[in-house]
MARSE-718105 format. One record per residue (C-alpha): residue number from 1; residue in three letters; x, y, z. Coordinates in Angstrom, 2 decimals. Example, Ala and Ser with C-alpha at 12.3 -4.5 7.8 and 13.67 -1.06 7.14 Angstrom:
{1; Ala; {12.30; -4.50; 7.80}}
{2; Ser; {13.67; -1.06; 7.14}}
END
This chain:
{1; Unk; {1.86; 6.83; 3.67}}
{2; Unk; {-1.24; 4.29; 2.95}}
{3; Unk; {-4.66; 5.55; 1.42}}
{4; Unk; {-6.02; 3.87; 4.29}}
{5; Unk; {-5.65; 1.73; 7.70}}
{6; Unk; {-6.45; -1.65; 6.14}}
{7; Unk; {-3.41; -0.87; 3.26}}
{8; Unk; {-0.97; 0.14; 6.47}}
{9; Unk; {-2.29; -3.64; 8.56}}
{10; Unk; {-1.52; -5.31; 5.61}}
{11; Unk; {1.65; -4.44; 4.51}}
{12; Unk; {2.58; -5.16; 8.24}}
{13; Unk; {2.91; -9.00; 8.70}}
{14; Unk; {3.68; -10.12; 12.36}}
{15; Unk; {5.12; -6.56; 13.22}}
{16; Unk; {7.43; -6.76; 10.38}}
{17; Unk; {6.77; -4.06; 7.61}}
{18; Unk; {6.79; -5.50; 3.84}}
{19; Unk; {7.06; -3.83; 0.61}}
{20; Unk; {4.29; -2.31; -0.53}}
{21; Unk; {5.10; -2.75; -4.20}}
{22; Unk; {5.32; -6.74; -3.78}}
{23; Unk; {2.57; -6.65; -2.12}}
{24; Unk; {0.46; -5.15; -5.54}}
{25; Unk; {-0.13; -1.74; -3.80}}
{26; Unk; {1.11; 1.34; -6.95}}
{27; Unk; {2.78; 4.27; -5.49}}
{28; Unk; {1.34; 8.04; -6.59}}
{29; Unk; {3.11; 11.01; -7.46}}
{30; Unk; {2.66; 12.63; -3.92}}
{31; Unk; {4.08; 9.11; -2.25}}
{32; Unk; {0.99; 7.38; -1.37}}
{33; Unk; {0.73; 3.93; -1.29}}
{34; Unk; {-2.82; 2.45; -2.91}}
{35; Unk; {-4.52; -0.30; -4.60}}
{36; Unk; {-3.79; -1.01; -7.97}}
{37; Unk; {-7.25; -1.21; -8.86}}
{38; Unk; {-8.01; 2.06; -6.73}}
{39; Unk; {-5.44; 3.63; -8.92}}
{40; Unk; {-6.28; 2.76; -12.71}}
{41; Unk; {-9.92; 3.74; -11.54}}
END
């Protein structure tokens, strides 16, 4: 799960889904995928 549609676009490139976590995006506890910068904030 993304925090939101522009996180789930990205880590989508040419219909192929890409890691989230080489893509900079931290995983929470509950499994959703944000922003590292959203997260330390």
């Amino acid at each position: 799960m993304f925090d939101d549609a522009e996180l789930w676009d990205t880590h989508r490139r040419r219909g192929v889904c890409m890691d989230p976590g080489e893509l900079g995006l931290m995983q929470t506890r509950n499994g959703i995928w944000l922003r590292a910068l959203d997260h330390a904030g």
